[in-house]
VOKOL-244143 format. One line per 4 residues: number of its first residue (from 0); for each residue x, y, z of C-alpha. Coordinates in nm, 2 decimals. Example, Ala and Ser with C-alpha at 12.3 -4.5 7.8 and 13.67 -1.06 7.14 Angstrom:
VOKOL-244143
0> 1.23 -0.45 0.78; 1.37 -0.11 0.71
//
This chain:
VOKOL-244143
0> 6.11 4.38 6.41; 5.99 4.37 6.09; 6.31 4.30 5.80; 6.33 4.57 5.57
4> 6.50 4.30 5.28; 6.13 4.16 5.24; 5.94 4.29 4.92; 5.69 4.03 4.88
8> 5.59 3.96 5.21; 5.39 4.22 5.46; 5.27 4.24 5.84; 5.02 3.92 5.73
12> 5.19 3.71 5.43; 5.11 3.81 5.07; 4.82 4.05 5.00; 4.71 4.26 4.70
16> 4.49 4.32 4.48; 4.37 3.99 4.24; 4.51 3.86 3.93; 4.79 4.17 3.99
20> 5.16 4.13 4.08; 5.17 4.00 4.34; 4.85 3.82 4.37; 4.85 3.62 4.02
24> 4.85 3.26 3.94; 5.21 3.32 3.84; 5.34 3.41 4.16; 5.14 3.22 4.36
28> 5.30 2.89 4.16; 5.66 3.01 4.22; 5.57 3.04 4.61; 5.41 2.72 4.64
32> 5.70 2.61 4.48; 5.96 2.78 4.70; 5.79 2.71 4.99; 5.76 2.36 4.90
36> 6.16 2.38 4.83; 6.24 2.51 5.21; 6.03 2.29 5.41; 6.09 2.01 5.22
40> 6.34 1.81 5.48; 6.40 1.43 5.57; 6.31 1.16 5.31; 5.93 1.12 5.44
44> 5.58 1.21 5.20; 5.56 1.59 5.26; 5.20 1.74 5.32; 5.06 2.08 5.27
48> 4.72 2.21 5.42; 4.57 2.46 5.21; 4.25 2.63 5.26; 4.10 2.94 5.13
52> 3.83 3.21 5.24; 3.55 3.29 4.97; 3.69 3.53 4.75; 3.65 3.48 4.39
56> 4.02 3.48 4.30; 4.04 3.20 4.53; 3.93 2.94 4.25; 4.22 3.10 4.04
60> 4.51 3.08 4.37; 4.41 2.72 4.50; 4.53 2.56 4.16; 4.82 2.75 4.11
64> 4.94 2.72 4.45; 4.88 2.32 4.44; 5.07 2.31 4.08; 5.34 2.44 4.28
68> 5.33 2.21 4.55; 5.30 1.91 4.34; 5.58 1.99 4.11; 5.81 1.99 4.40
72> 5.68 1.59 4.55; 5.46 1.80 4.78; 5.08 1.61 4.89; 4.86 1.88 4.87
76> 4.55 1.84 5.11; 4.23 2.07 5.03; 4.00 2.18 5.24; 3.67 2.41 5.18
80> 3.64 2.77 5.31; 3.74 2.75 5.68; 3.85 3.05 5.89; 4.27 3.11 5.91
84> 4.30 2.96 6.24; 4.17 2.64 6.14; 4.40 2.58 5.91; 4.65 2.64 6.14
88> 4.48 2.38 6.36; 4.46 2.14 6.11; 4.82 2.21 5.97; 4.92 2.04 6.35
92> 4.64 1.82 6.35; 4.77 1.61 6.02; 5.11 1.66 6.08; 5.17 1.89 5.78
96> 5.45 2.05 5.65; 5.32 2.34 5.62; 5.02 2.52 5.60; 4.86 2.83 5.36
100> 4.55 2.99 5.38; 4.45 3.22 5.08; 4.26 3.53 5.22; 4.28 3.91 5.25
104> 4.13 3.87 5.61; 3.94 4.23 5.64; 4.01 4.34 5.25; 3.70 4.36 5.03
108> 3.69 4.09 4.77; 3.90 4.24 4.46; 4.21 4.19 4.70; 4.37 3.85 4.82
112> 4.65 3.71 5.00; 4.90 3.40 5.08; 4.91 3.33 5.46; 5.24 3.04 5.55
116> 5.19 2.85 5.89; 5.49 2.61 5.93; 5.45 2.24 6.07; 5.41 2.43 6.43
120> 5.07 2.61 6.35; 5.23 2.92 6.42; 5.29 3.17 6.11; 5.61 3.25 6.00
124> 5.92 3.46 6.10; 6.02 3.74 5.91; 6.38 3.54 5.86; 6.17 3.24 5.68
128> 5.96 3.46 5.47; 6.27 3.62 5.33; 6.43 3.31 5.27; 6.14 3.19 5.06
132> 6.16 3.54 4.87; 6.54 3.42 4.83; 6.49 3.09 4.68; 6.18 3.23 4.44
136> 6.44 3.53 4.35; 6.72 3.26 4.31; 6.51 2.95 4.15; 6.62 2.66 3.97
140> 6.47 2.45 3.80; 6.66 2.14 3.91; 6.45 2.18 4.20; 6.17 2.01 4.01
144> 6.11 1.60 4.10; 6.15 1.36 3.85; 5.76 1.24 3.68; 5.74 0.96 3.88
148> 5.78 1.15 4.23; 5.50 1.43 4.15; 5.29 1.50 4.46; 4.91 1.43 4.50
152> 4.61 1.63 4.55; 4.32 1.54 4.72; 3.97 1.71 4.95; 3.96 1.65 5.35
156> 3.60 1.64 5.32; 3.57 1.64 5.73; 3.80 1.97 5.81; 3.49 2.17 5.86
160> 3.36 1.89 6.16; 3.73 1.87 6.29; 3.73 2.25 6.37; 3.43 2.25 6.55
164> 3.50 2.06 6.77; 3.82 2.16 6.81; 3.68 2.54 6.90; 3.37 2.36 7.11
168> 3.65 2.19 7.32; 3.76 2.53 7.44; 3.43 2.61 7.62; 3.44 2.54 7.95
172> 3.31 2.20 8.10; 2.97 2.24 8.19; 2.84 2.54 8.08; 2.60 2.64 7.80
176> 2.43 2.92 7.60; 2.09 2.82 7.70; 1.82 3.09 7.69; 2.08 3.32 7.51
180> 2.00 3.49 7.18; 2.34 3.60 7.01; 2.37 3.71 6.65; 2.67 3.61 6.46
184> 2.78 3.85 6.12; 2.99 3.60 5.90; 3.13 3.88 5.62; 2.98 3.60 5.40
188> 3.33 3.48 5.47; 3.53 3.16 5.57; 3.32 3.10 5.93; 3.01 3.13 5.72
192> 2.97 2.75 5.77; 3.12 2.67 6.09; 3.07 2.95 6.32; 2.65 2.96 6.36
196> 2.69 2.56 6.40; 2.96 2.57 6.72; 2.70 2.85 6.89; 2.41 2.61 6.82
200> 2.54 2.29 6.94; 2.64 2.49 7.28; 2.22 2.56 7.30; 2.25 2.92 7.16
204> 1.94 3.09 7.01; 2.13 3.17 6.66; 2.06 3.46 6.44; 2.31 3.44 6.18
208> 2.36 3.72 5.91; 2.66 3.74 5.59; 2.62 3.35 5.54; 2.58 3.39 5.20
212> 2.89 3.44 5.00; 2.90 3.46 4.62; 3.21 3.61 4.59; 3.18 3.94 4.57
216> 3.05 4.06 4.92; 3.27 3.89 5.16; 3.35 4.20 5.42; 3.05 4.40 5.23
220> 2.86 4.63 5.47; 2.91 4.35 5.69; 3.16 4.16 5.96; 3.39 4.31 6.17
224> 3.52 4.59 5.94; 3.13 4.72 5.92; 2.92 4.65 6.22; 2.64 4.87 6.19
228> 2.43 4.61 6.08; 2.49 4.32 6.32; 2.45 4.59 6.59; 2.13 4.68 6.42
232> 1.98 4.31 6.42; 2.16 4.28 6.79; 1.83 4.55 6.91; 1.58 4.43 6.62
236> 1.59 4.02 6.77; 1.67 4.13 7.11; 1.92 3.96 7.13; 2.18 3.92 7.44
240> 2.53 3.95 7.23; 2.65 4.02 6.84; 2.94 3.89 6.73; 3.11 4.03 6.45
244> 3.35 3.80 6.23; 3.60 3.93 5.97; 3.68 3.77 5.63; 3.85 3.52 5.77
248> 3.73 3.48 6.11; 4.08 3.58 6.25; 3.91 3.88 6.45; 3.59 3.96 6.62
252> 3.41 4.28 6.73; 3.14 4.26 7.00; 2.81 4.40 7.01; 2.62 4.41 7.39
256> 2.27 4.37 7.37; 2.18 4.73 7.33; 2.38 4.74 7.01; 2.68 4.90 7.15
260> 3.01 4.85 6.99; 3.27 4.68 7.21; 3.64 4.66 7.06; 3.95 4.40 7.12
264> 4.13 4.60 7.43; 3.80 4.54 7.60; 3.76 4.23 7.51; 4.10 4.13 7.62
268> 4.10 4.32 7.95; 3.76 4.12 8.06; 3.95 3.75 7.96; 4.23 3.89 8.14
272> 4.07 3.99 8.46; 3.87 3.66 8.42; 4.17 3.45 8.35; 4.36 3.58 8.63
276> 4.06 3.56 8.88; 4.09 3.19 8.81; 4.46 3.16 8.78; 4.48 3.12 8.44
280> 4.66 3.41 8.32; 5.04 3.35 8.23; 5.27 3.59 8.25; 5.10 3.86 8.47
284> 4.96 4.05 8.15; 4.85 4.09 7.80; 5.00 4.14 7.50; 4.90 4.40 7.25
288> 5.00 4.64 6.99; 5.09 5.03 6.99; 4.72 5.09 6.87; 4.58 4.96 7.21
292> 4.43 5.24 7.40; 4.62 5.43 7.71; 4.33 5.34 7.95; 4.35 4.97 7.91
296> 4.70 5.02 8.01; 4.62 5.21 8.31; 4.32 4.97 8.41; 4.54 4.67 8.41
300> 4.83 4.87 8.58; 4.55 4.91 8.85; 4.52 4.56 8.91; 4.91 4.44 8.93
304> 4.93 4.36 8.53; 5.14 4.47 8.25; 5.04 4.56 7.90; 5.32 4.48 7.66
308> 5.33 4.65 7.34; 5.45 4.54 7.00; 5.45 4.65 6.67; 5.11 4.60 6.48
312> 5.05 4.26 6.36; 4.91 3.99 6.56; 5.17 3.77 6.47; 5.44 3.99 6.60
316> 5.23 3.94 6.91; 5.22 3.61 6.90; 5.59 3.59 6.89; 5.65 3.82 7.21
320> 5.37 3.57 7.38; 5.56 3.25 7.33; 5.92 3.42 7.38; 5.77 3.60 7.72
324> 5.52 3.35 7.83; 5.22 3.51 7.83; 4.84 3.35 7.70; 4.69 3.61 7.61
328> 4.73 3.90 7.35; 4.60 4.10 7.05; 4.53 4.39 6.90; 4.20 4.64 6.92
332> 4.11 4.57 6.55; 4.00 4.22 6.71; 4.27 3.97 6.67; 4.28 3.83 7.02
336> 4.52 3.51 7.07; 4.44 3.28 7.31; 4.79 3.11 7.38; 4.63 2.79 7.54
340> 4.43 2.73 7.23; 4.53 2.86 6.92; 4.85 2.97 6.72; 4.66 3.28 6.60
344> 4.38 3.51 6.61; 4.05 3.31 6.66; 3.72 3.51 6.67; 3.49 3.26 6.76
348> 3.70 3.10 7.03; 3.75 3.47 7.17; 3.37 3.47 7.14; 3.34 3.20 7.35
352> 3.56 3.35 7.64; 3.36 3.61 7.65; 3.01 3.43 7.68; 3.16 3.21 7.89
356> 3.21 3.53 8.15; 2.85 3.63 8.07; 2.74 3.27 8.16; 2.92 3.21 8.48
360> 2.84 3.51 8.64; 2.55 3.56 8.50; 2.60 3.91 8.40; 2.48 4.09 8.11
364> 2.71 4.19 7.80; 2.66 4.60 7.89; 2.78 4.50 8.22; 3.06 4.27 8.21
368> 3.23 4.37 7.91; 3.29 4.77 7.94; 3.61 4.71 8.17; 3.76 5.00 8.18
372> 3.71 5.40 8.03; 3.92 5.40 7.71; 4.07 5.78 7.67; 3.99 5.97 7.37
376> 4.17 5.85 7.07; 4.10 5.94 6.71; 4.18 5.70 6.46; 4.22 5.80 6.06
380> 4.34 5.62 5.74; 4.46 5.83 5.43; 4.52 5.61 5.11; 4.79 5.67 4.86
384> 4.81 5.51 4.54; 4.96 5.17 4.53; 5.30 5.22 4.38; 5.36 5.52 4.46
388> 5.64 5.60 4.71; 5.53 5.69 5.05; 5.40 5.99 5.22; 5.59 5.91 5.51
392> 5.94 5.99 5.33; 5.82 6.37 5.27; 5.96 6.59 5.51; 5.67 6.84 5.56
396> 5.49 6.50 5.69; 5.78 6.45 5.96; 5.78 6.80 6.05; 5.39 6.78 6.12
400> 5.42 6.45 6.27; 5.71 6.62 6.55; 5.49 6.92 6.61; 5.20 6.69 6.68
404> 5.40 6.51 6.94; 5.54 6.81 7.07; 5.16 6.97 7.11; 5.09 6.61 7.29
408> 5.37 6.60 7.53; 5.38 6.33 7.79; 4.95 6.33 7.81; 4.89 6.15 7.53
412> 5.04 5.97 7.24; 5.05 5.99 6.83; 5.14 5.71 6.62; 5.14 5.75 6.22
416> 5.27 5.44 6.04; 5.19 5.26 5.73; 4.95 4.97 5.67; 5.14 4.67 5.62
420> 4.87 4.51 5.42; 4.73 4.86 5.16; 4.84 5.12 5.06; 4.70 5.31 5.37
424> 4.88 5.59 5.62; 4.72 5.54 5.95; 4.70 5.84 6.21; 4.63 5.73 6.57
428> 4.64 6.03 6.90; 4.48 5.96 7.18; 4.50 6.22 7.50; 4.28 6.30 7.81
432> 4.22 6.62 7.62; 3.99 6.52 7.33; 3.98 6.82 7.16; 4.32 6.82 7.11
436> 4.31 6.49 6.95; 4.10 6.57 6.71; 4.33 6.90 6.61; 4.61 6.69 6.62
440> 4.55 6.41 6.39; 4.37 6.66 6.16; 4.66 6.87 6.11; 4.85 6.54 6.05
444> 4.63 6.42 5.80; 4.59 6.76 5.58; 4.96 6.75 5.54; 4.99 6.38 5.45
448> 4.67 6.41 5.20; 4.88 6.72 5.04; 5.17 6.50 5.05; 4.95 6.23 4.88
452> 4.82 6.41 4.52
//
């Protein structure tokens, strides 16, 4: 559960809106330099990984969080644009202290963020977070080292190599993407690099779109937030898959090859049913969120598996996975985490599950990756001013919310919660009756956008 003593940290680090509290040079100094400060422990050089997405505020972050770092005796190791989960790979990798990656994931390019990893690859808890928020609330300068014990700064000019081969190693032995087209829709984001190289050297016929960031359009009509066109070049190349990246290549969204969206509970339920065909799967299901759809939960019943649910955030998932012992889990925005491979959401090594079904048994992406019939479910954001206090503490909105799950009953479900990451309500029903779904979360909404003005 998420601790309600936290300010500065959300459901994914840091995030907000660029050169404003919190996401300013200012702050992100004072948490370099707290974080520094708690995972500074033994008498050995301490090393920090820090890597960034392609944002413009990132040339403004990546200084001020090594100033940080530096002040404290902290070696700061910097690495260009790379997707999240690689610098959580390489935070292991060099033995690092810790690990940050500066990115607003799905967020268009005005917002940013401050992602932690600690020496494990894995982010952090919600106690660490708010001990960091209790040293930067509590700082001394004392902490500072003396002139002569100032850290160092320098460029791993070889992360982007390292990674793919790390995410190339997780392809199965013996199989390639020969004779396959597959599109891949960077967001002009941190995989713009990496990702159409790792689907070419495994023989793929690439057709790569949003590989040219300036710092403005990362996550603009493009990536895994906006799909329409990778579906759209998916039909116009004829190609066999799309593959849909966000921001930071912490999620992906499938296309088959007729253009047809395919979401995360899919995507998980066909590496699941893979995984356990091949006795792979640990822990006799998957992990995923409340947002996951009814119907996944059903098909997997169907086949002797359990679907766990957590609260939303994929590292909330990731921390049920490793207490439970489960490999695989996620949520249907795209963040699938593969246990056996990575410490968080990876969207091109989920990618590469998924082709390596369509490979082995030869099947096309229509075919193999539409597992189950999802039931109706309605999905709608309503965004409130940033500031301002929440819709969810008005009564008429709890009232609404009650009758909704009263008009529901035991045949569906309604979930309204807030965005940990923007100012965002989020309205989710999903029942076998679809029209009353839609009534449902449109009654919600009216009343929280009145709530709203």
């Amino acid at each position: 559960m998420s601790d309600p003593k936290r300010k500065l940290f959300g459901t994914d680090g840091i995030r907000g809106t660029a050169n404003t509290e919190p996401m300013t040079a200012e702050t992100a100094l004072r948490v370099g330099m707290a974080a520094a400060s708690y995972f500074t422990r033994g008498d050995h050089r301490h090393q920090v990984v820090i890597g960034k997405d392609t944002r413009l505020s990132g040339y403004m972050m990546v200084p001020a969080l090594t100033s940080g770092f530096v002040s404290m005796g902290m070696d700061v190791i910097l690495v260009d644009p790379l997707p999240t989960p690689a610098i959580a790979m390489l935070t292991r990798s060099l033995r690092a202290d810790l690990g940050i990656m500066i990115s607003a994931s799905h967020n268009p390019f005005h917002d940013n963020g401050i992602k932690l990893f600690g020496p494990d690859g894995y982010k952090l808890s919600d106690t660490v977070e708010h001990e960091i928020e209790n040293i930067m609330s509590n700082w001394n300068s004392d902490k500072l080292v003396a002139s002569h014990k100032l850290g160092r700064a320098r460029r791993l000019d070889d992360a982007g190599g390292r990674y793919i081969e790390y995410v190339k190693q997780t392809f199965p032995r013996g199989l390639r993407l020969d004779g396959l087209k597959v599109v891949v829709d960077c967001a002009h984001g941190a995989a713009y690099k990496v990702a159409p190289q790792v689907l070419w050297e495994l023989g793929a016929d690439v057709v790569s779109v949003g590989i040219n960031p300036d710092g403005f359009n990362i996550n603009n009509g493009c990536g895994s937030t906006d799909t329409d066109a990778m579906c759209t070049q998916v039909v116009t190349h004829g190609a066999d898959l799309g593959i849909a990246l966000d921001g930071d290549a912490d999620r992906v969204l499938i296309a088959d090859e007729k253009g047809q969206l395919i979401d995360g509970d899919q995507l998980m339920s066909l590496i699941a049913m893979h995984w356990q065909r091949q006795g792979l799967l640990s822990g006799k299901g998957v992990v995923a969120t409340v947002m996951s759809n009814l119907g996944m939960e059903r098909y997997l019943a169907q086949h002797d598996l359990s679907l766990i649910r957590t609260n939303v955030g994929d590292r909330y998932v990731m921390e049920h996975m490793r207490s439970h012992g489960y490999n695989l889990g996620g949520e249907q925005s795209g963040h699938i985490i593969l246990g056996d491979y990575s410490t968080t959401g990876d969207g091109l090594i989920a990618a590469l599950q998924v082709l390596a079904v369509l490979v082995g048994e030869g099947k096309a992406a229509s075919e193999a990756c539409r597992v189950f019939t999802p039931l109706p479910q309605l999905l709608r954001n309503v965004r409130y001013e940033r500031g301002s206090p929440s819709p969810l503490n008005d009564k008429t909105v709890s009232q609404a919310v009650e009758d909704a799950e009263i008009r529901l009953g035991d045949s569906g479900r309604l979930l309204v919660r807030a965005s940990g990451t923007e100012p965002v309500i989020r309205v989710m029903a999903e029942s076998d009756d679809e029209a009353l779904v839609q009534a449902v979360v449109s009654d919600v909404v009216t009343v929280i956008e009145q709530s709203a003005r």
